[in-house]
C-alpha positions as CSV (number, residue, x, y, z in Angstrom):
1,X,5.4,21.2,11.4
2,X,8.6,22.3,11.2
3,X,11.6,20.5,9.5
4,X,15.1,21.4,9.8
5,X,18.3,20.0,7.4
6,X,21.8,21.2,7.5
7,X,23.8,22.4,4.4
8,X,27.5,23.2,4.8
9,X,28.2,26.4,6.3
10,X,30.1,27.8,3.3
11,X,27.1,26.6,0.2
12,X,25.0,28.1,2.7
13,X,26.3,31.6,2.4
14,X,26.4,31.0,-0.9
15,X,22.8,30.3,-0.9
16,X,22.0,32.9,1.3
17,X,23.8,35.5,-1.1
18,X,21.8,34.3,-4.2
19,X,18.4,33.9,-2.9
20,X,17.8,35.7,0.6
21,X,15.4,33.4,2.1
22,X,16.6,30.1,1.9
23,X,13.7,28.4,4.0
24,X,11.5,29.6,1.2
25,X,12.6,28.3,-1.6
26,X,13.3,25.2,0.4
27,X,9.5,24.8,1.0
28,X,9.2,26.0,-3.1
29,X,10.8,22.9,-3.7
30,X,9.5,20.9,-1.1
31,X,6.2,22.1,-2.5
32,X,6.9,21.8,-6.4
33,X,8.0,18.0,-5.8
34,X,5.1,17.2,-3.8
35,X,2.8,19.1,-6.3
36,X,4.5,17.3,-9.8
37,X,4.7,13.7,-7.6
38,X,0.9,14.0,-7.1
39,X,1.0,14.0,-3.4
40,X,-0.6,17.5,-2.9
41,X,-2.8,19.4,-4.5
42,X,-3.1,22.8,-5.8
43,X,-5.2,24.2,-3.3
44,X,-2.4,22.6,-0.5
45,X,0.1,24.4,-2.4
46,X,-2.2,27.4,-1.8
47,X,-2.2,26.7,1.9
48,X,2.3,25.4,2.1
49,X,2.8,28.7,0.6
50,X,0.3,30.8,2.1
51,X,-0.7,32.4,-1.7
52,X,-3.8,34.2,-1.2
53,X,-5.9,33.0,-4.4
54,X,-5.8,30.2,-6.9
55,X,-4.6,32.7,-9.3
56,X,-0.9,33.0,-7.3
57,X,-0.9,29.3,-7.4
58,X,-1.7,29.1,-11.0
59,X,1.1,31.6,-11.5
60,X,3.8,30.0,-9.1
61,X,3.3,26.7,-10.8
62,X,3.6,28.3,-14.3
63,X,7.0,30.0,-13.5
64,X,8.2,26.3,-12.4
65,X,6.6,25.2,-15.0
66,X,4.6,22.1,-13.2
67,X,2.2,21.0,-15.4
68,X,0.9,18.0,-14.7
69,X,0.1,15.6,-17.5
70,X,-3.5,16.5,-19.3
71,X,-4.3,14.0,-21.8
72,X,-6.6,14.6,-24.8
73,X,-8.9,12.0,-23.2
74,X,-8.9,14.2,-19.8
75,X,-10.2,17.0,-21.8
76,X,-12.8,14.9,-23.4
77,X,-13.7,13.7,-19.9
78,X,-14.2,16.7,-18.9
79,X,-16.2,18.2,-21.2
80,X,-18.7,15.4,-21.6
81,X,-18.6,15.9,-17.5
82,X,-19.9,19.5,-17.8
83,X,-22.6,18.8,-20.7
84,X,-24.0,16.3,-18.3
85,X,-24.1,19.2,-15.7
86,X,-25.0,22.0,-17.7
87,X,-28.5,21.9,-19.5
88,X,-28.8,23.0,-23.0
């Protein structure tokens, strides 16, 4: 799908000047929203972005910082999750 929007003509030169590929970092954003709203996923920021493994996409969302919130009770969760998975 594509999406268009219009910026002025002159904050888009600015843009353009600063960062090169505007339409990327547009669909960063786009993307980094979505991702820190809970919309999508990491592995559909894999696929927006094209990133070849879950390692780029743990990186890219590191540099933006988007952590999602992981409680203390998540991480219990998920480890009483694995003991009943993995036999002792």
């Amino acid at each position: 799908m594509n999406i268009a929007i219009e910026v002025p003509e002159d904050i888009g030169h600015q843009l353009l000047a600063r960062w090169g590929d505007i339409s990327q970092r547009a669909l960063e954003a786009l993307t980094l929203e979505a991702y820190r709203s809970e919309v999508i996923t990491e592995v559909q920021v894999q696929r927006m972005l094209n990133l070849s493994s879950r390692w780029e996409v743990d990186a890219f969302l590191k540099r933006a910082k988007a952590y999602l919130d992981y409680t203390e009770a998540d991480l219990e969760q998920d480890i009483l999750a694995i003991r009943n998975v993995v036999p002792r």
